[in-house]
C-alpha positions in Angstrom: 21.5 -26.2 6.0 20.9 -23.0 4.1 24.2 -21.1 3.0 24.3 -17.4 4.8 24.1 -16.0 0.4 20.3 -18.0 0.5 17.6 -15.4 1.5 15.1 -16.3 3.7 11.7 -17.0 2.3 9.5 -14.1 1.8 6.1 -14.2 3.4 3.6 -13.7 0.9 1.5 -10.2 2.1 -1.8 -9.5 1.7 -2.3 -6.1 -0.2 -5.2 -3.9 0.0 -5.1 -1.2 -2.8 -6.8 1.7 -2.9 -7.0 3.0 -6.6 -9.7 4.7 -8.5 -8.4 4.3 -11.5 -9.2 0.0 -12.6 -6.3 -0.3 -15.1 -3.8 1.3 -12.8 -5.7 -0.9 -10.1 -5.4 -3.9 -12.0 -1.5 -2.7 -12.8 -0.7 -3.2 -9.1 -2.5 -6.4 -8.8 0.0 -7.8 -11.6 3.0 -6.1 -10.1 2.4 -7.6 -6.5 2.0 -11.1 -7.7 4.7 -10.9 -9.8 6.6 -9.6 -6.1 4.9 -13.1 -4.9 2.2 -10.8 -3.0 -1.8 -11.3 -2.7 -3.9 -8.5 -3.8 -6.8 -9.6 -1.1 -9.5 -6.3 -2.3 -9.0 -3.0 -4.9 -11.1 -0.2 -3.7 -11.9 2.8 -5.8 -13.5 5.3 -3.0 -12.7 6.4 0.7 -15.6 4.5 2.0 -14.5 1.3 -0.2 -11.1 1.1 1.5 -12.3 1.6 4.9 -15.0 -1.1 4.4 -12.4 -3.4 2.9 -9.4 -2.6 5.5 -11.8 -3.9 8.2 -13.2 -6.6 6.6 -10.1 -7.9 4.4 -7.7 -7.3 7.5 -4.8 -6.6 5.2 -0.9 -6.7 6.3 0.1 -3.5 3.8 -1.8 -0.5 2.2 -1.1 0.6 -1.2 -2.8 4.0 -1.4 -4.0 6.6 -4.1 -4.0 10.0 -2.3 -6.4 11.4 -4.4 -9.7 9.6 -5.3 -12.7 10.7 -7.2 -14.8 9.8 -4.4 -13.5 10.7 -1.0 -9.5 10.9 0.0 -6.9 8.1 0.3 -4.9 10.2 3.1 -8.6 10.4 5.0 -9.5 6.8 4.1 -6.0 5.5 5.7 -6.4 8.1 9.0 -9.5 6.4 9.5 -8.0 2.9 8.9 -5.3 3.5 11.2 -7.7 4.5 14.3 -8.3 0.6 14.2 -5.3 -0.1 14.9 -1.2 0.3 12.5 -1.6 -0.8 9.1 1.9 -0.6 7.0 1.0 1.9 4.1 2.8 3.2 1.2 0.4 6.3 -0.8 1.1 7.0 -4.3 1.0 10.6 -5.4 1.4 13.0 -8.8 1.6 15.1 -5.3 3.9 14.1 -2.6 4.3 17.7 -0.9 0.1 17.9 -0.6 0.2 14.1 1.2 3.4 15.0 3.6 1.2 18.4 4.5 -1.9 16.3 5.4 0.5 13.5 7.1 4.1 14.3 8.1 6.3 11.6 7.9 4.2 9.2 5.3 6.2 7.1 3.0 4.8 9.0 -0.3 6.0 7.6 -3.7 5.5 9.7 -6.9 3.2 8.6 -10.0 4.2 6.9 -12.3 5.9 4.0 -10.0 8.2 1.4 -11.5 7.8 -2.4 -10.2 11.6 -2.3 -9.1 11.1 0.9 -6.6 7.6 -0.6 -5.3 9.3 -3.7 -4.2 12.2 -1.6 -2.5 9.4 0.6 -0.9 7.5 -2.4 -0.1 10.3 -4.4 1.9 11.7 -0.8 3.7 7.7 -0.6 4.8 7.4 -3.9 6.2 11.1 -4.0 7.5 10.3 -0.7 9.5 9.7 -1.1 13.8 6.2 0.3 13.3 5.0 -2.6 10.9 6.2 -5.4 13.5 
């Protein structure tokens, strides 16, 4: 019998990141599995994460706003017409994302491992990601 100061064990989630830049890319990747979360696809353009969302069937988002090759912000609308995906986008501009989607968890660049895994577990705890 577990005491009620044990946590429950954490489900291990399957991230899709969306991140044009590979180092910063590969920087997540690190970060999640240190979390005790699967990376399951990095995409570096618009068309990329759309692709991959549908394929890869991922339980969160992490998302670049700005790509060189398309938008994150469009590249997640699109996603999301298949159906809710939990997403978090990472921004140097949080205002310009809120314009395009009011109410969107935003986080601003740089991000530190300690606030993704906050932001990640307020995401998935949230009504809309059950």
């Amino acid at each position: 019998m577990k005491s009620s100061q044990e946590e429950a064990p954490r489900r291990t989630v399957r991230v899709l990141v969306v991140e044009d830049n590979a180092i910063i890319g590969m920087l997540y990747e690190d970060m999640l599995a240190e979390m005790g979360h699967s990376v399951c696809a990095i995409a570096a353009t618009q068309a990329g994460a759309v692709a991959a969302a549908a394929q890869q069937k991922p339980d969160l988002l992490i998302v670049d706003a700005s790509l060189r090759e398309g938008s994150g912000v469009a590249a997640v609308q699109e996603i999301l017409r298949g159906g809710f995906v939990p997403h978090i986008f990472v921004s140097g501009d949080v205002a310009g994302v809120l314009e395009l989607m009011p109410g969107a968890i935003v986080v601003q660049k740089p991000i530190l491992e300690l606030d993704l895994a906050r932001i990640i577990q307020r995401v998935l705890a949230s009504p809309s990601a059950r």
